[in-house]
Structures are given as C-alpha cells and as structure tokens.
Short mmCIF file of the C-alpha atoms (twelve columns), coordinates in Angstrom:
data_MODEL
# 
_entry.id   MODEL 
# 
loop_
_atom_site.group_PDB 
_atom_site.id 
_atom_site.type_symbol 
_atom_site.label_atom_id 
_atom_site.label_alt_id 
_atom_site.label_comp_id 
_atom_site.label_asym_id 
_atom_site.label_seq_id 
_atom_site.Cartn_x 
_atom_site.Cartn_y 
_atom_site.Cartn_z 
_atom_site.pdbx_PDB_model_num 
ATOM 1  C CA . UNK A 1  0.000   0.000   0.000   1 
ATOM 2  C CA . UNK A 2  1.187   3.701   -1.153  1 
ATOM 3  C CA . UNK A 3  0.364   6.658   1.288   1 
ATOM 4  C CA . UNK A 4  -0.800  9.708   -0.524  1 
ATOM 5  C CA . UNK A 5  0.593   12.986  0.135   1 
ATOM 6  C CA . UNK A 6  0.103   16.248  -1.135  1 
ATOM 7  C CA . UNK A 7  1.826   17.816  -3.649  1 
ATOM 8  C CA . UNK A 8  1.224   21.255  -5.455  1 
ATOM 9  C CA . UNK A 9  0.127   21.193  -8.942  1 
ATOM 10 C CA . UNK A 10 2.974   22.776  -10.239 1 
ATOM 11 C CA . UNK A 11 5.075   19.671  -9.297  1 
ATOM 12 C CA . UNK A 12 2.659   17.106  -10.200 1 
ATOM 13 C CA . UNK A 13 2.455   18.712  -13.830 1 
ATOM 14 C CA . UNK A 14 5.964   18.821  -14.415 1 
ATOM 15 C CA . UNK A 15 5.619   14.876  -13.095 1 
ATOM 16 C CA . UNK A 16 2.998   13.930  -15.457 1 
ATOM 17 C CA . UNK A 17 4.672   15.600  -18.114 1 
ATOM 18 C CA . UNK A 18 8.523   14.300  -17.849 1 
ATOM 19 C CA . UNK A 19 6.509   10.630  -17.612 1 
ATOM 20 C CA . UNK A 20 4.139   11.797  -20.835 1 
ATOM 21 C CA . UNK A 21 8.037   12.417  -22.494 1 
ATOM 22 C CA . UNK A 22 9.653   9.350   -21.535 1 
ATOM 23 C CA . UNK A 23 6.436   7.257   -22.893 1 
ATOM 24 C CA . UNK A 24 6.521   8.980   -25.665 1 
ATOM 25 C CA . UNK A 25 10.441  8.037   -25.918 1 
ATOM 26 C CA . UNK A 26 9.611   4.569   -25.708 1 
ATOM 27 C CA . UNK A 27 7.079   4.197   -28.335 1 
ATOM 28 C CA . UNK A 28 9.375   6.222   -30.733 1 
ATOM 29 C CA . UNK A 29 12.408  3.887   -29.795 1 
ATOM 30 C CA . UNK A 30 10.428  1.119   -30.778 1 
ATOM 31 C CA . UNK A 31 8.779   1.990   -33.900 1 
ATOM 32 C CA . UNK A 32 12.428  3.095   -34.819 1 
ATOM 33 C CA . UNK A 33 13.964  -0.538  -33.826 1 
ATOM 34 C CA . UNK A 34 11.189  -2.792  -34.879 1 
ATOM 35 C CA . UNK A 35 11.268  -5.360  -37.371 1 
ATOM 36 C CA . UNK A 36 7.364   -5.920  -37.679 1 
ATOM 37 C CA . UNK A 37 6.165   -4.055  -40.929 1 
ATOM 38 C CA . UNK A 38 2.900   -3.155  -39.127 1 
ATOM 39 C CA . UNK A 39 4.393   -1.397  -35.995 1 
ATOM 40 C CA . UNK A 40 7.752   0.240   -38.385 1 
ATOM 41 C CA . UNK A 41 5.363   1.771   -40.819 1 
ATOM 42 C CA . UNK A 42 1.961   1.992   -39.744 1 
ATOM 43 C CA . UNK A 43 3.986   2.964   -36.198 1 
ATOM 44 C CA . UNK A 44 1.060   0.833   -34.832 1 
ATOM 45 C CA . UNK A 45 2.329   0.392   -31.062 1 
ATOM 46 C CA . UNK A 46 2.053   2.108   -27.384 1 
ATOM 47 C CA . UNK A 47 3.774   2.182   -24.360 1 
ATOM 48 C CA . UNK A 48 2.275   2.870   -21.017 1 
ATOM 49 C CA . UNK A 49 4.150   3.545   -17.304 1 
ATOM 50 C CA . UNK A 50 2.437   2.207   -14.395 1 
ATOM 51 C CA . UNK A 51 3.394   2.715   -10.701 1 
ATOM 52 C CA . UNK A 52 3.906   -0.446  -8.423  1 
ATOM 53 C CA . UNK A 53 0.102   -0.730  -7.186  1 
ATOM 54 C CA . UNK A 54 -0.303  -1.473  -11.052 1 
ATOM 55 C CA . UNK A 55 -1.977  2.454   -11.676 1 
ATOM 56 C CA . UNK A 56 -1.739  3.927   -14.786 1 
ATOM 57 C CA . UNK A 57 0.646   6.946   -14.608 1 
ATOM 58 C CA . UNK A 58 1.928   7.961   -18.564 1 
ATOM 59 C CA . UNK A 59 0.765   6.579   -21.929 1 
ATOM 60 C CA . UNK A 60 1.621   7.158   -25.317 1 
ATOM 61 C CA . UNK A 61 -0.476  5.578   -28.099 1 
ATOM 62 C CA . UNK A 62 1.467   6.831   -31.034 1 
ATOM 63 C CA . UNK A 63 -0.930  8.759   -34.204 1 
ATOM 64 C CA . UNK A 64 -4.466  7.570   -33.151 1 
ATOM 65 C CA . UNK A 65 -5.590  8.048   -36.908 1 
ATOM 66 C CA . UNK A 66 -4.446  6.804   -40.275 1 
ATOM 67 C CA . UNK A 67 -4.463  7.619   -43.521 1 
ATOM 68 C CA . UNK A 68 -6.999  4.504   -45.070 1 
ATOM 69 C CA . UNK A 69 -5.058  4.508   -48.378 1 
ATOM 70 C CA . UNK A 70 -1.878  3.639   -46.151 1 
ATOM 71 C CA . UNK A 71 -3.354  1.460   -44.117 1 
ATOM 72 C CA . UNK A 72 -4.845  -0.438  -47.057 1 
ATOM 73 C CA . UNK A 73 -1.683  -0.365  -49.238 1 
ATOM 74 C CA . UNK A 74 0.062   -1.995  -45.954 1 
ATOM 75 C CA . UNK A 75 -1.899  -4.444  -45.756 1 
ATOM 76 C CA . UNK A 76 -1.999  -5.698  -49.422 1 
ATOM 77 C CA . UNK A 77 1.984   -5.406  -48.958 1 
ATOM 78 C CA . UNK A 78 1.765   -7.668  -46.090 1 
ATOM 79 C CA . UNK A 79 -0.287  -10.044 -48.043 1 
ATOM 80 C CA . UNK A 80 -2.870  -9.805  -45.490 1 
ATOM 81 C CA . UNK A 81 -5.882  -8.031  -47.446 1 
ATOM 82 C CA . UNK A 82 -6.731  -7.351  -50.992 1 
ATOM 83 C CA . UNK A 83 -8.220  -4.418  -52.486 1 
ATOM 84 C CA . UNK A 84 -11.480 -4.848  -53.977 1 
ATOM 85 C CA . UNK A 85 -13.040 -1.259  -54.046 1 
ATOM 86 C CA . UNK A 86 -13.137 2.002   -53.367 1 
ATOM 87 C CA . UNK A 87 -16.143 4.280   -51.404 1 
ATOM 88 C CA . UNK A 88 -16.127 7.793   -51.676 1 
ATOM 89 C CA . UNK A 89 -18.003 9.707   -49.044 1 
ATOM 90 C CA . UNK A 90 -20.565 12.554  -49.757 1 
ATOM 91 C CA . UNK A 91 -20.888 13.333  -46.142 1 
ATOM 92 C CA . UNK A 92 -20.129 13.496  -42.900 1 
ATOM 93 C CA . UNK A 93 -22.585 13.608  -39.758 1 
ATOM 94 C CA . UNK A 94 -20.866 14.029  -36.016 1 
ATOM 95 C CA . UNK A 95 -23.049 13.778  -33.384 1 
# 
C-alpha cells in the first residue's frame, strides 16, 4: 500500500509531463527498432508507465488516426488483405 501525500500542482504537472516524455520516448524507440512491418510503418504500437500498485501513470499511443489509403496499401503489402473497391463519401454527420 502507497500513502498519498500532497503535492502542489505545479510539481505534479511537471511529473505527469517528464513521464508523458519518456512514454513517448519509448514508443518512438520502438517503432524506430522494430522489425514488424505493421508497428515500423503503420507505427502501430504504445507504451504505457504504471506505478507499483499497477496504476496507470503515462501513456503514449502513437498517431491515433491513419491515412486509409496507407493502411490499405500496408496491408496488401503484407499479403494480409486485398483491395477490392473504393467508397467515396458525400458526407459526414458528427453527433
């Protein structure tokens, strides 16, 4: 069991922060060093830091959104999908 203390918010920013960096580290070192096509290209891979009562502390989930036309021309590269059309939209609704 951790005991809680206080600690003013300045601190605790620069905290979350410098742990938000090194995550971010980590995910870049591996898309850098990996051999999978998937995670080198599509830079499809995450780190996260957790404390020692297993909490969350820092995460870094890499560029949440692709480009379809990359992800689909990985994927045919791969061998793993095959291209059979194409959709264009005439809208968007959000909501």
């Amino acid at each position: 069991m951790s005991s809680r203390s206080t600690v003013d918010p300045v601190t605790l920013e620069i905290v979350r922060n410098g742990l938000k960096a090194i995550a971010q580290r980590i995910t870049r070192r591996m898309i850098r060093s990996a051999n999978s096509f998937i995670v080198k290209e599509m830079e499809d891979c995450s780190a996260s830091i957790f404390d020692a009562d297993g909490q969350l502390l820092a995460e870094e989930a890499g560029p949440a959104y692709k480009n379809i036309d990359e992800v689909i021309a990985a994927t045919e590269l791969a061998g793993i999908s095959k291209s059979v059309v194409r959709f264009t939209p005439i809208g968007n609704v959000k909501g």
